[in-house]
C-alpha positions, 0 to 999 in steps of 0.5 A: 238527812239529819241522821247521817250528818250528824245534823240536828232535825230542826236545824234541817227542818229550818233550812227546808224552810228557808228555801221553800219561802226563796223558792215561792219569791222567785216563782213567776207571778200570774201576770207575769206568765200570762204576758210572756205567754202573749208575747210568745203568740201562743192562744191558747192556755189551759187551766185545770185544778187538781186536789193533793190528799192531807192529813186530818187536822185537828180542832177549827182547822180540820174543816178549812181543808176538808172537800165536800165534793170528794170526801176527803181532807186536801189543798187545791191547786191550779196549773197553766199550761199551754197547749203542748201540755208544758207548765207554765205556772202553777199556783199556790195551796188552796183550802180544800174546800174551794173549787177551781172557778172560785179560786181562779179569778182571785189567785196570784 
């Protein structure tokens, strides 16, 4: 994108940014999901986590990100969905090393 439009890398860099911390205000909050979702009358939801891969860190941080149980560096995720498999919700980057059901209970 910088590239081509004559923009410098850290001005795009900046603005990628900027629309990811518009994006993560706007995004509906658990609570918020978990009324509409009862209003609608749907009962049931599903909650699964999924790991995204990352790269190794280096020095204190590389462990925070690193699974024991699947051997490799990754954040966590948790989705709602409801029970035609739509995506209600989905929350924000976990360390890695947690696991669904310490996170679930604790997350926003």
């Amino acid at each position: 994108m910088a590239g081509g439009n004559r923009v410098s890398a850290t001005t795009v860099r900046r603005w990628v940014m900027e629309v990811i911390e518009l994006l993560a205000a706007r995004a509906p909050r658990l609570e918020r999901t978990l009324r509409q979702v009862i209003r609608k009358g749907c009962h049931v939801v599903l909650v699964d986590g999924t790991l995204i891969g990352t790269r190794r860190r280096t020095g204190a941080d590389n462990r925070r990100n690193y699974s024991g149980k699947h051997k490799a560096h990754s954040l966590l995720f948790l989705a709602l969905t409801d029970d035609k498999g739509l995506l209600l919700w989905l929350s924000a980057a976990r360390l890695g090393r947690s696991s669904e059901i310490t996170t679930a209970p604790t997350t926003s």
